[in-house]
mmJSON file of the N, C-alpha and C atoms, coordinates in Angstrom:
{"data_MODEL":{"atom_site":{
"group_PDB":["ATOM","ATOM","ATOM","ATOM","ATOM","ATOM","ATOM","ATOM","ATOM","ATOM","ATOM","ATOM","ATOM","ATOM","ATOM","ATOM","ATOM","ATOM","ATOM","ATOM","ATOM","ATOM","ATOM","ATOM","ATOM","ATOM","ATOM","ATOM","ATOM","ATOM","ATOM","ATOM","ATOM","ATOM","ATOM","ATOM","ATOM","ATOM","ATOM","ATOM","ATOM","ATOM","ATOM","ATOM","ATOM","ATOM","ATOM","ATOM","ATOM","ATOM","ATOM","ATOM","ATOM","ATOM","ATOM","ATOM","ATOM","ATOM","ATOM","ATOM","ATOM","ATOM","ATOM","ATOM","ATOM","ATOM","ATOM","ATOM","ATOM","ATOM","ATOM","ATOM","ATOM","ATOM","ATOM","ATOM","ATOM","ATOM","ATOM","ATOM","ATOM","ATOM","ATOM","ATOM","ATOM","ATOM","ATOM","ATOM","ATOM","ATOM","ATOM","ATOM","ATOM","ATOM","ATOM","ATOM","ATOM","ATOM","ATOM","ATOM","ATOM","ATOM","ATOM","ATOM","ATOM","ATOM","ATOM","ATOM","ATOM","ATOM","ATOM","ATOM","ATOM","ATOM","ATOM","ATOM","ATOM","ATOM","ATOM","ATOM","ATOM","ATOM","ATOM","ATOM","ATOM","ATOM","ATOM","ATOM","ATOM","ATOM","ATOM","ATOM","ATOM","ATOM","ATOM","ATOM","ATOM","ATOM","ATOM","ATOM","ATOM","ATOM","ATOM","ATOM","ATOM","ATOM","ATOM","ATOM","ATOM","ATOM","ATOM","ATOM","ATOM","ATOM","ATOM","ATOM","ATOM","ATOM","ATOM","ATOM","ATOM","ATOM","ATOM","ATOM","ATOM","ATOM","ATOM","ATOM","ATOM","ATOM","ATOM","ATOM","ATOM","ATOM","ATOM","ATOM","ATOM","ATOM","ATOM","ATOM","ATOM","ATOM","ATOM","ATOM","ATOM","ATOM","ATOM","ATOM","ATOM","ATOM","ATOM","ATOM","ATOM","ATOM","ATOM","ATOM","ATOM","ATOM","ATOM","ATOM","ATOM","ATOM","ATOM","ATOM","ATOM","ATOM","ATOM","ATOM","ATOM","ATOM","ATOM","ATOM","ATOM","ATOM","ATOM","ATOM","ATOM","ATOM","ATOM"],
"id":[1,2,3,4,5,6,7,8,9,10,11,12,13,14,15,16,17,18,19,20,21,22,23,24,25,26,27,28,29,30,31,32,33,34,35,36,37,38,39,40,41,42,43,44,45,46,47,48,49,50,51,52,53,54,55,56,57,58,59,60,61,62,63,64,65,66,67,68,69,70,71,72,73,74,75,76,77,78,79,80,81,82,83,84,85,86,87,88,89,90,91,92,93,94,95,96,97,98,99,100,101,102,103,104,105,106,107,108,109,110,111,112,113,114,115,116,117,118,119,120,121,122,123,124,125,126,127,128,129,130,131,132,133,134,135,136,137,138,139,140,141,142,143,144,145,146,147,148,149,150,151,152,153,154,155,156,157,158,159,160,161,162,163,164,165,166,167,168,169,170,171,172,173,174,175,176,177,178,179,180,181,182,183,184,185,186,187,188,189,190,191,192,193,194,195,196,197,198,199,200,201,202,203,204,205,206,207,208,209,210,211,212,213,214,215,216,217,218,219],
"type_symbol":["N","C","C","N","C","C","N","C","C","N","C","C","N","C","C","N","C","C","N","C","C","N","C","C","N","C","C","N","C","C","N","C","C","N","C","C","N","C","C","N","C","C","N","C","C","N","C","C","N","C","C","N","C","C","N","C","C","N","C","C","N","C","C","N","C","C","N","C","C","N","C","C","N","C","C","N","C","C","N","C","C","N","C","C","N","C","C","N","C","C","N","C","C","N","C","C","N","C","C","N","C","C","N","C","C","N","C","C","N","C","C","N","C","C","N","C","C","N","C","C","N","C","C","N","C","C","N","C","C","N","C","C","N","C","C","N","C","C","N","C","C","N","C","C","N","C","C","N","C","C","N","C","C","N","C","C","N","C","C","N","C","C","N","C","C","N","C","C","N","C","C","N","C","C","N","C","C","N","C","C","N","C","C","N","C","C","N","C","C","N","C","C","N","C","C","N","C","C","N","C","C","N","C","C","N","C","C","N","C","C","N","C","C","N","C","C","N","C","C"],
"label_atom_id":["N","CA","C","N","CA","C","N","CA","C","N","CA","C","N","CA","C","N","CA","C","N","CA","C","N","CA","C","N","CA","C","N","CA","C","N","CA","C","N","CA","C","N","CA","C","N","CA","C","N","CA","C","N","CA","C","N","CA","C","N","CA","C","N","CA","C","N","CA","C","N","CA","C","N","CA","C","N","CA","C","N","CA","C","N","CA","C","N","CA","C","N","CA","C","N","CA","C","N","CA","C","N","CA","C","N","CA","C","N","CA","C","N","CA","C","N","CA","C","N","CA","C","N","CA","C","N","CA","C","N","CA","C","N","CA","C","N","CA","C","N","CA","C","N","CA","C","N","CA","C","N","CA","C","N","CA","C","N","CA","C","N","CA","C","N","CA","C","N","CA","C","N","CA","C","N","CA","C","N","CA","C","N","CA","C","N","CA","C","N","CA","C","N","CA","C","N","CA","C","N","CA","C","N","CA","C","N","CA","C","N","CA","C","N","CA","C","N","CA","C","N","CA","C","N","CA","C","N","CA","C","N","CA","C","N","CA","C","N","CA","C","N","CA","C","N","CA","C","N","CA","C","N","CA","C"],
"label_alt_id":[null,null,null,null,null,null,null,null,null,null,null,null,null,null,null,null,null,null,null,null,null,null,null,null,null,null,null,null,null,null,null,null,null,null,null,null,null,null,null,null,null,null,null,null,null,null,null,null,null,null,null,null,null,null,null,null,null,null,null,null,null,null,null,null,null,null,null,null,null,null,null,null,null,null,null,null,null,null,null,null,null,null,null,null,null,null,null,null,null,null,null,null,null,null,null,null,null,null,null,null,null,null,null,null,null,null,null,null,null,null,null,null,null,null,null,null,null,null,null,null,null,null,null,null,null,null,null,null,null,null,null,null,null,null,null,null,null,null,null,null,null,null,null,null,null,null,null,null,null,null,null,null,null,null,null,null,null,null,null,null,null,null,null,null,null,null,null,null,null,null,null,null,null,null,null,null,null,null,null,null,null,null,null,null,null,null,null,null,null,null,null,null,null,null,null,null,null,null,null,null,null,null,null,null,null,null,null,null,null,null,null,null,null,null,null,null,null,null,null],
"label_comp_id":["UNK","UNK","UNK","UNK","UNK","UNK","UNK","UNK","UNK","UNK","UNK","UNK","UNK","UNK","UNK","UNK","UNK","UNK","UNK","UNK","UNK","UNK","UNK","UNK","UNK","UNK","UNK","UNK","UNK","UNK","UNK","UNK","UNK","UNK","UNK","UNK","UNK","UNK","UNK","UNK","UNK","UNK","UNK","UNK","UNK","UNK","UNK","UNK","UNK","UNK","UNK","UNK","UNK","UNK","UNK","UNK","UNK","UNK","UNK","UNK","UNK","UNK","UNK","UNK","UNK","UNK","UNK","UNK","UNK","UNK","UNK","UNK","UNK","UNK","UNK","UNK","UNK","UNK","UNK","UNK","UNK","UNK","UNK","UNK","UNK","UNK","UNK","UNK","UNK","UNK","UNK","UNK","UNK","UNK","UNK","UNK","UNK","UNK","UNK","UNK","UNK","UNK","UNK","UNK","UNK","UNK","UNK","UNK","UNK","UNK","UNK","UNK","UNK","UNK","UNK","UNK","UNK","UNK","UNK","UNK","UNK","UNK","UNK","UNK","UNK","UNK","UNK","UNK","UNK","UNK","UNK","UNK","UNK","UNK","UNK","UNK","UNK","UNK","UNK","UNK","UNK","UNK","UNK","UNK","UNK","UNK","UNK","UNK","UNK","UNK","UNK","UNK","UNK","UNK","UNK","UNK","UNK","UNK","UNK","UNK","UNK","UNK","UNK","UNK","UNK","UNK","UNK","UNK","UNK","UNK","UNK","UNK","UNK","UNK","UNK","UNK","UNK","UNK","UNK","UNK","UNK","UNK","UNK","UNK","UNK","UNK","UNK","UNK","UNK","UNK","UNK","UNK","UNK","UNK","UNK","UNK","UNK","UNK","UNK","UNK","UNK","UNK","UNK","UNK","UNK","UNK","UNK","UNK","UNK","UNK","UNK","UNK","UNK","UNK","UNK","UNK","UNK","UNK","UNK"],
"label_asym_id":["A","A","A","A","A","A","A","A","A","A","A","A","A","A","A","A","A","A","A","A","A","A","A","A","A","A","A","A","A","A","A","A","A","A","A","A","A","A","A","A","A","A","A","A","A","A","A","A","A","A","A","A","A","A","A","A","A","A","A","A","A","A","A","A","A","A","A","A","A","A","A","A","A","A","A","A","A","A","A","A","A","A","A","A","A","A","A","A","A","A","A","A","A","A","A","A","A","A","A","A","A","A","A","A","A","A","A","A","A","A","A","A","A","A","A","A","A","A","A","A","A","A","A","A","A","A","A","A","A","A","A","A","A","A","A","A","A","A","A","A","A","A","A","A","A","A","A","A","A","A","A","A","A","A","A","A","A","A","A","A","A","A","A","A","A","A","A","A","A","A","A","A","A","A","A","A","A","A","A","A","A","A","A","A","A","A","A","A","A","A","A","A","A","A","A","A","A","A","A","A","A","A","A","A","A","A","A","A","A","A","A","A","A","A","A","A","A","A","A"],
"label_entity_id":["1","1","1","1","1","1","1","1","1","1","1","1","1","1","1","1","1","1","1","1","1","1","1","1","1","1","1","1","1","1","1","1","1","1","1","1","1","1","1","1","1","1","1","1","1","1","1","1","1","1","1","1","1","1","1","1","1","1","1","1","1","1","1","1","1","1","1","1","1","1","1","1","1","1","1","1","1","1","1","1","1","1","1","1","1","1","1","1","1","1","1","1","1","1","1","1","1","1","1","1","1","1","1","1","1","1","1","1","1","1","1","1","1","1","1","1","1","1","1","1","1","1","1","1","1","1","1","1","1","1","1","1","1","1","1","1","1","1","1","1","1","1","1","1","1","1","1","1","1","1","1","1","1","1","1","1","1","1","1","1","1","1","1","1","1","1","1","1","1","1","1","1","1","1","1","1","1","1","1","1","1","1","1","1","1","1","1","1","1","1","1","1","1","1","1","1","1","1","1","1","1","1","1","1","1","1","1","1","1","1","1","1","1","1","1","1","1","1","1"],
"label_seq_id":[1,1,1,2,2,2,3,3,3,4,4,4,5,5,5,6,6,6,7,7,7,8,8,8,9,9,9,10,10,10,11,11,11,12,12,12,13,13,13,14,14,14,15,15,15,16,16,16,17,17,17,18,18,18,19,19,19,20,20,20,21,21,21,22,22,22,23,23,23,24,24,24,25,25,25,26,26,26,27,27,27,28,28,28,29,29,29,30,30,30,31,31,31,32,32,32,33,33,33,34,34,34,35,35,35,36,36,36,37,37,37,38,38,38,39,39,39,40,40,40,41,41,41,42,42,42,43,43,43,44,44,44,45,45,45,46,46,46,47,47,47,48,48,48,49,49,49,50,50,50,51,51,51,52,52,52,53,53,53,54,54,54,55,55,55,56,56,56,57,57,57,58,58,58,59,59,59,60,60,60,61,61,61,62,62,62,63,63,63,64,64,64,65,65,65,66,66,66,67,67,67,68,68,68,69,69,69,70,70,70,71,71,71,72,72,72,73,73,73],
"pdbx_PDB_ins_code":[null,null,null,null,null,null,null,null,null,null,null,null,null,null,null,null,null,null,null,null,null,null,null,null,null,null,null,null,null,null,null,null,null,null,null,null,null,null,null,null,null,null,null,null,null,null,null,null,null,null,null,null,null,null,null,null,null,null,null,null,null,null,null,null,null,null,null,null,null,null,null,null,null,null,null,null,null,null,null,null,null,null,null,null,null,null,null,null,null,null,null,null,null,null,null,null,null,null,null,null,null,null,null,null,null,null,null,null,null,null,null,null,null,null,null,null,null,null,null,null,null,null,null,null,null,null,null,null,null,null,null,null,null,null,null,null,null,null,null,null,null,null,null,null,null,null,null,null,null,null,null,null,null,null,null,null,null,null,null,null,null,null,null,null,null,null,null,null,null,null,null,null,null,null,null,null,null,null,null,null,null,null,null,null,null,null,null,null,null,null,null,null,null,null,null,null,null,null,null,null,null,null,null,null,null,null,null,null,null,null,null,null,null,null,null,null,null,null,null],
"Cartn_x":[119.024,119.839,121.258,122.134,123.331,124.308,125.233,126.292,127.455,128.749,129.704,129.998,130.857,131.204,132.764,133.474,135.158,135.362,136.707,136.715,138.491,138.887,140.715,140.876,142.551,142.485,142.331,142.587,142.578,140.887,139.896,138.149,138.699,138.666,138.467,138.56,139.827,140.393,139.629,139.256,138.059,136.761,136.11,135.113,134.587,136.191,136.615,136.77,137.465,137.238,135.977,135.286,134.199,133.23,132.906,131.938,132.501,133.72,134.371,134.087,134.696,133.896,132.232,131.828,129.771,129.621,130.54,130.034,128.944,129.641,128.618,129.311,128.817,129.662,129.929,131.062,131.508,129.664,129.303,127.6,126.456,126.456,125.795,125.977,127.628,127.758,127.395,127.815,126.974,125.523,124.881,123.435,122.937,123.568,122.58,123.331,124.538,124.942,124.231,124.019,122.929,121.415,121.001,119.826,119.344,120.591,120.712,120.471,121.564,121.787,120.108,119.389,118.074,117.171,117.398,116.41,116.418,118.247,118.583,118.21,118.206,117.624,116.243,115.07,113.523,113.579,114.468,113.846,113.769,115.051,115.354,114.125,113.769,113.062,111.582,110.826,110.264,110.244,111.274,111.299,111.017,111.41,111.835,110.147,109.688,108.494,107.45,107.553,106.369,106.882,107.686,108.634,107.855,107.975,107.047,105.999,104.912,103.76,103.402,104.612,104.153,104.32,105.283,105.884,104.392,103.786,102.976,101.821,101.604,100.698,100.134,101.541,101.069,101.419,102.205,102.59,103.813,103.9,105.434,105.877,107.225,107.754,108.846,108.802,109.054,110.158,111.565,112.293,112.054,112.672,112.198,111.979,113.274,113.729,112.699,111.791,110.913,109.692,109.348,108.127,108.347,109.59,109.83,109.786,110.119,109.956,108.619,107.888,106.426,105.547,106.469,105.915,106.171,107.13,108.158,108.76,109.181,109.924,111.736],
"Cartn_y":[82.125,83.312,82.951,83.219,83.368,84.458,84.814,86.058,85.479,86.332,85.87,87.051,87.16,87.451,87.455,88.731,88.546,88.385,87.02,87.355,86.835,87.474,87.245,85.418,85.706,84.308,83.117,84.032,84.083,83.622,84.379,84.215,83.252,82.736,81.638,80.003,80.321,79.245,78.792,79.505,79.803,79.216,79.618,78.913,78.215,77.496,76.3,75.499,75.699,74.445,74.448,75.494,75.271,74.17,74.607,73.522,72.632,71.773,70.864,69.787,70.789,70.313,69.796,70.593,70.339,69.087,69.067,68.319,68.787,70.272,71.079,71.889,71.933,72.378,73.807,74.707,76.295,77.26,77.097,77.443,77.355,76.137,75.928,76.364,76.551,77.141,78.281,79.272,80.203,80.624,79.722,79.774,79.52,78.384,78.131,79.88,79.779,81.071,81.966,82.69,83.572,83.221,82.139,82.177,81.993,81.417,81.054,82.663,83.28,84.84,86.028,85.186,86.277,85.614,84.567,83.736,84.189,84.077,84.613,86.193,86.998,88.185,88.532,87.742,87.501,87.002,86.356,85.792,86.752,87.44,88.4,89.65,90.621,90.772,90.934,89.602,89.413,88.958,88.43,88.249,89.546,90.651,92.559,92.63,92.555,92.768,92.317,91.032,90.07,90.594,91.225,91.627,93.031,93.919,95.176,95.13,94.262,93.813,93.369,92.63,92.152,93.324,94.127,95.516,96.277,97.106,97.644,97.206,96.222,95.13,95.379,95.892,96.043,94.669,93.968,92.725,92.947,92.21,92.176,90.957,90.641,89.422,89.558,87.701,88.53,87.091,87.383,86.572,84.995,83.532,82.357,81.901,82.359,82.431,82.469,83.609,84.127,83.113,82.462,81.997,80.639,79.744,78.846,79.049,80.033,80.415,80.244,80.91,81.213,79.768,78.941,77.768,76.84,76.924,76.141,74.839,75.42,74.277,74.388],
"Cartn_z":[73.386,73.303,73.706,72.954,73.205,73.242,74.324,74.712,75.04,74.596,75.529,76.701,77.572,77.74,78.261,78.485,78.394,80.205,79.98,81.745,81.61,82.496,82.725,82.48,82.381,82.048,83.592,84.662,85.896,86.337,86.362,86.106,85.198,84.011,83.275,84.155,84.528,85.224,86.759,87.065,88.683,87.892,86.995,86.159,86.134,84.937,84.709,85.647,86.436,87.752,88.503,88.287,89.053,88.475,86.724,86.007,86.426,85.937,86.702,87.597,88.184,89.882,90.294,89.46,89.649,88.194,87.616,86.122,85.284,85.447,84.149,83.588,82.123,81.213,81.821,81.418,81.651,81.542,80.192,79.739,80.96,81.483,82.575,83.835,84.278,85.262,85.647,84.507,84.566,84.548,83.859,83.604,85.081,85.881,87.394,88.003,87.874,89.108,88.71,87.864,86.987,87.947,87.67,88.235,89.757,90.593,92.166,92.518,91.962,92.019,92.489,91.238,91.189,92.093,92.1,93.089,94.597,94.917,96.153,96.059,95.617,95.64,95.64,94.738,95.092,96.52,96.758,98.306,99.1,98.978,100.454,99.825,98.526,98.582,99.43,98.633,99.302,100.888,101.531,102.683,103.73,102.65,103.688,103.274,102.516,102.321,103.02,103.078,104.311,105.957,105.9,107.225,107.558,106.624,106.536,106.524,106.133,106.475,107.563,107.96,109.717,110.935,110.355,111.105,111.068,109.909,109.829,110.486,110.472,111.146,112.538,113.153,114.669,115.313,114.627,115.379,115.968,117.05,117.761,118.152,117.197,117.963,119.398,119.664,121.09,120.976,121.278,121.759,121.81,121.619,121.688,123.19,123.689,125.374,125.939,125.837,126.296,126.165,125.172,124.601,125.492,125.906,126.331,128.114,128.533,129.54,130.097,129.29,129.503,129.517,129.001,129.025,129.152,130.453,131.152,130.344,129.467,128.156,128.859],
"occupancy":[1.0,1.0,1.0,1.0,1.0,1.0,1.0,1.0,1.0,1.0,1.0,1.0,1.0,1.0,1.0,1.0,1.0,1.0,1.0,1.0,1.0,1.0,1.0,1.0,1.0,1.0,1.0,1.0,1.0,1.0,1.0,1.0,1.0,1.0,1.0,1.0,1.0,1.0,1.0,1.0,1.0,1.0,1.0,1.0,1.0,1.0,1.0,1.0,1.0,1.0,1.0,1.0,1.0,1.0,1.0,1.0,1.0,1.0,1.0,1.0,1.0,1.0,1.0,1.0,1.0,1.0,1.0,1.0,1.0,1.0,1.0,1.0,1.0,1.0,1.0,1.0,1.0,1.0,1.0,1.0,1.0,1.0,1.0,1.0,1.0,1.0,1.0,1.0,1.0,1.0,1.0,1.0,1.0,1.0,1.0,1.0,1.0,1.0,1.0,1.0,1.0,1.0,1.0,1.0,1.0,1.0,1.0,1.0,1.0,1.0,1.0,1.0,1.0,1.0,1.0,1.0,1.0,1.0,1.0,1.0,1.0,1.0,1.0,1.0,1.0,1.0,1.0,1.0,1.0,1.0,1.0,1.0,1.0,1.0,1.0,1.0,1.0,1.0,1.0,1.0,1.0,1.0,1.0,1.0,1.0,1.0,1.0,1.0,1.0,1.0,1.0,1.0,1.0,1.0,1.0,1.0,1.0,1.0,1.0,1.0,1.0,1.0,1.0,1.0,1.0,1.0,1.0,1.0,1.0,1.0,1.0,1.0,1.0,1.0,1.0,1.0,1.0,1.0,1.0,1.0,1.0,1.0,1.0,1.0,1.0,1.0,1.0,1.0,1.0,1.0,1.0,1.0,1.0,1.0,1.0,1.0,1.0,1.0,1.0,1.0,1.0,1.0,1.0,1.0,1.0,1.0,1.0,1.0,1.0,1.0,1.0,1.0,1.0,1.0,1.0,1.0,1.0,1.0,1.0],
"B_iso_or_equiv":[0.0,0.0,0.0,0.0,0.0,0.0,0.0,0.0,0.0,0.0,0.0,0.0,0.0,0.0,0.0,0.0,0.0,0.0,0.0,0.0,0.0,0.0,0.0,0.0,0.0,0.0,0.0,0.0,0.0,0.0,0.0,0.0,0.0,0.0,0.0,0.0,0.0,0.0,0.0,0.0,0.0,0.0,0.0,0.0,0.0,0.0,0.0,0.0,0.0,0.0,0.0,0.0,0.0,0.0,0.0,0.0,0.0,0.0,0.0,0.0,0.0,0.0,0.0,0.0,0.0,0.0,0.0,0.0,0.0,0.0,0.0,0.0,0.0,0.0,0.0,0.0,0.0,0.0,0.0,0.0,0.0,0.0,0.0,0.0,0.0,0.0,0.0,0.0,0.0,0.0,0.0,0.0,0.0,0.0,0.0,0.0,0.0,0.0,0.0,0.0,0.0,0.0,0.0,0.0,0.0,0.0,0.0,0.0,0.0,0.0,0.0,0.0,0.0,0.0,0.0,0.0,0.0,0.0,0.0,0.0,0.0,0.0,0.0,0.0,0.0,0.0,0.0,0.0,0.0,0.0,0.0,0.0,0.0,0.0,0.0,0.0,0.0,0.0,0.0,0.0,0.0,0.0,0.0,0.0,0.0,0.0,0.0,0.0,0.0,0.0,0.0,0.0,0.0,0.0,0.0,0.0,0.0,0.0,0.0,0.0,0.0,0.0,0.0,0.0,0.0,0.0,0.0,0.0,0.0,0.0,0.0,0.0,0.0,0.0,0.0,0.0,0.0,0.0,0.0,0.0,0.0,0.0,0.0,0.0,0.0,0.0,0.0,0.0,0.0,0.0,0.0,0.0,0.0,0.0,0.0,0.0,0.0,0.0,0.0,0.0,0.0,0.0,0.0,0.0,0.0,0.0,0.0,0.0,0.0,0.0,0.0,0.0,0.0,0.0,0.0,0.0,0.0,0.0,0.0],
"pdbx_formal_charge":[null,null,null,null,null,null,null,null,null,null,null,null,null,null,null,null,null,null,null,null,null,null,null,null,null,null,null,null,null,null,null,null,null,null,null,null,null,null,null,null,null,null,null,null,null,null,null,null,null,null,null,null,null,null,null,null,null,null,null,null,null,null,null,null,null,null,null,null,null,null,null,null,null,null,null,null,null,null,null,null,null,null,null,null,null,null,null,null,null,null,null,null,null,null,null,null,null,null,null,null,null,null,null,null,null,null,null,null,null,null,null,null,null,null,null,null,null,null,null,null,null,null,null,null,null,null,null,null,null,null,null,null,null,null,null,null,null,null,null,null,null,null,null,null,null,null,null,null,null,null,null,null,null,null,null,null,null,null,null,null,null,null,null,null,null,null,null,null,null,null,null,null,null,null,null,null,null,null,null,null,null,null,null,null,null,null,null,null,null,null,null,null,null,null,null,null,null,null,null,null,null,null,null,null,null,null,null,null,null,null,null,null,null,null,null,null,null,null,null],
"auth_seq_id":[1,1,1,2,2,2,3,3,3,4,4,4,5,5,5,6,6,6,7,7,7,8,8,8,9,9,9,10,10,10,11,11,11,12,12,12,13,13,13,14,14,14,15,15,15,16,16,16,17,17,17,18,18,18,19,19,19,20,20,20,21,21,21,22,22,22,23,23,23,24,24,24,25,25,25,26,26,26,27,27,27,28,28,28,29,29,29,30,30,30,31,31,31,32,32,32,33,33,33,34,34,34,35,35,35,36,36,36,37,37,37,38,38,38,39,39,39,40,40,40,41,41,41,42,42,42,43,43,43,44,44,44,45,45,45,46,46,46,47,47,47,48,48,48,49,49,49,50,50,50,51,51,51,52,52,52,53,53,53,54,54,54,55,55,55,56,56,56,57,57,57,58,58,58,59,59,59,60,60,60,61,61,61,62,62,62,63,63,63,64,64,64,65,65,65,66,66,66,67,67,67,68,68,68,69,69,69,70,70,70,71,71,71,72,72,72,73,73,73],
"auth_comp_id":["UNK","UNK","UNK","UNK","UNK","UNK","UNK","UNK","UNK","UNK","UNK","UNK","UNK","UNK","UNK","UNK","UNK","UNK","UNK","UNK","UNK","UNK","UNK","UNK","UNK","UNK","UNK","UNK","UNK","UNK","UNK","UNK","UNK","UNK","UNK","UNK","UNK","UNK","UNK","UNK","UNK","UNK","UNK","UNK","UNK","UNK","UNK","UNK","UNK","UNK","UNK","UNK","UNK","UNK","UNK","UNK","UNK","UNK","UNK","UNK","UNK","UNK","UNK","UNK","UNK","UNK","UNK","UNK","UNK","UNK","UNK","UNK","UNK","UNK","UNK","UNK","UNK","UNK","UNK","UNK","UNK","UNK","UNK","UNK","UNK","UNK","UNK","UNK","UNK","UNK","UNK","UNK","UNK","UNK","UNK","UNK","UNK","UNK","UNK","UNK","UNK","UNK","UNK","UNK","UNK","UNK","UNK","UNK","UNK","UNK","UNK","UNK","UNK","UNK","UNK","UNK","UNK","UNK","UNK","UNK","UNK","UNK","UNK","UNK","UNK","UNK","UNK","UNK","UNK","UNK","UNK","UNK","UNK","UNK","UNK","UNK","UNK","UNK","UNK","UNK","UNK","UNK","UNK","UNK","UNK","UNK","UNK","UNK","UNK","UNK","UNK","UNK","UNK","UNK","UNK","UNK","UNK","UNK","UNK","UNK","UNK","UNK","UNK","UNK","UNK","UNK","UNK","UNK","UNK","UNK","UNK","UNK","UNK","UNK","UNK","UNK","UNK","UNK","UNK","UNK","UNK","UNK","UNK","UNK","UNK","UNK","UNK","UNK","UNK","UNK","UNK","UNK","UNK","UNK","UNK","UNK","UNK","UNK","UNK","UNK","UNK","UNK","UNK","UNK","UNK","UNK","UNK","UNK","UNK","UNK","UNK","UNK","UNK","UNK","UNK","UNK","UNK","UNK","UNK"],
"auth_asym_id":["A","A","A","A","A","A","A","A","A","A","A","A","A","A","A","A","A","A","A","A","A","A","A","A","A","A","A","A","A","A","A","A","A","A","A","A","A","A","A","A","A","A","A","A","A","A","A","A","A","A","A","A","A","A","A","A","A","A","A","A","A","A","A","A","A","A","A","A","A","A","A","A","A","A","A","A","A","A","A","A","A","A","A","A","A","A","A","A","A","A","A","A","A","A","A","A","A","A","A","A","A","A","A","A","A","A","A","A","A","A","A","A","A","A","A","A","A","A","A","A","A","A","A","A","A","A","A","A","A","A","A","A","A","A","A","A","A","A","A","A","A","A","A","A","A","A","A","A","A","A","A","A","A","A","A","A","A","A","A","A","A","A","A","A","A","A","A","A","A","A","A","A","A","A","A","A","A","A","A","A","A","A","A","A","A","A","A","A","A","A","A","A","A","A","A","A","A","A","A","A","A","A","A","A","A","A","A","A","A","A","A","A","A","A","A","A","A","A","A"],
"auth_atom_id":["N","CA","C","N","CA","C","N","CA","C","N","CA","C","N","CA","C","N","CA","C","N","CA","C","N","CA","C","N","CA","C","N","CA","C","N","CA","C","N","CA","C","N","CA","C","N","CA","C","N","CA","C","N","CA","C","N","CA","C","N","CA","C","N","CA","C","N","CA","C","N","CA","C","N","CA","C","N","CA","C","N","CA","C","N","CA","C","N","CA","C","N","CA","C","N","CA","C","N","CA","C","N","CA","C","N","CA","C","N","CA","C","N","CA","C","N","CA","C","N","CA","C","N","CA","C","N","CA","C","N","CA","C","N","CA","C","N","CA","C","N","CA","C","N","CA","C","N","CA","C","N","CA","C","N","CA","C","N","CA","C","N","CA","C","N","CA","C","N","CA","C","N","CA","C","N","CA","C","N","CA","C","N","CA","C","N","CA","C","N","CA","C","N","CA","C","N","CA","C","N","CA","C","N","CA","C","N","CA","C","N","CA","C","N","CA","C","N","CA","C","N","CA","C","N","CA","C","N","CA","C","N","CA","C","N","CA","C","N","CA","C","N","CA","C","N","CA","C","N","CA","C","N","CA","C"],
"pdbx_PDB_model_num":[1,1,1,1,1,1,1,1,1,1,1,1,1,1,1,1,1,1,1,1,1,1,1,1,1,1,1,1,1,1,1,1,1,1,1,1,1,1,1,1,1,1,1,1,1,1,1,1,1,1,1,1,1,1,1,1,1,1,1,1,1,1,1,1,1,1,1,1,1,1,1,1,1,1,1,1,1,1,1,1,1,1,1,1,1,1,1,1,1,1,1,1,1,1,1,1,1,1,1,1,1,1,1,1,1,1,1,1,1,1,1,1,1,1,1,1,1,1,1,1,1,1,1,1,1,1,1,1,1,1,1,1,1,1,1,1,1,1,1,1,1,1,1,1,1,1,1,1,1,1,1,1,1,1,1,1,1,1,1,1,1,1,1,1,1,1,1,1,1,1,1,1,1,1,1,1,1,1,1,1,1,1,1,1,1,1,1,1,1,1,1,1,1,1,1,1,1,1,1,1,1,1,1,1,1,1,1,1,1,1,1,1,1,1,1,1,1,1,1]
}}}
């Protein structure tokens, strides 16, 4: 599948140096930021989710301080 889309000549140039910089074509740059993007968003996702499960859970975390304390670390 192919799209363009329109970006200032300003965004072009930010881009452009970015592929650049990584040694990937303008196409690609976008294609990883595109996908870092959704990835970083499944994570946190799911991260609030396994978080609400542990909440609901009846579990309680407790400070590291604390855990080292307790065990004279």
């Amino acid at each position: 599948m192919a799209f363009s889309i329109r970006l200032t000549e300003e965004e072009r140039n930010l881009a452009e140096s970015y592929a650049k910089l990584h040694s990937v074509s303008l196409g690609e740059a976008f294609k990883q930021a595109l996908f870092e993007k959704i990835e970083d968003e499944y994570d946190v996702a799911v991260a609030e989710e396994a978080y609400k499960e542990y909440v609901d859970g009846g579990r309680k975390s407790y400070p590291i301080a604390d855990v080292w304390k307790e065990s004279d670390l």
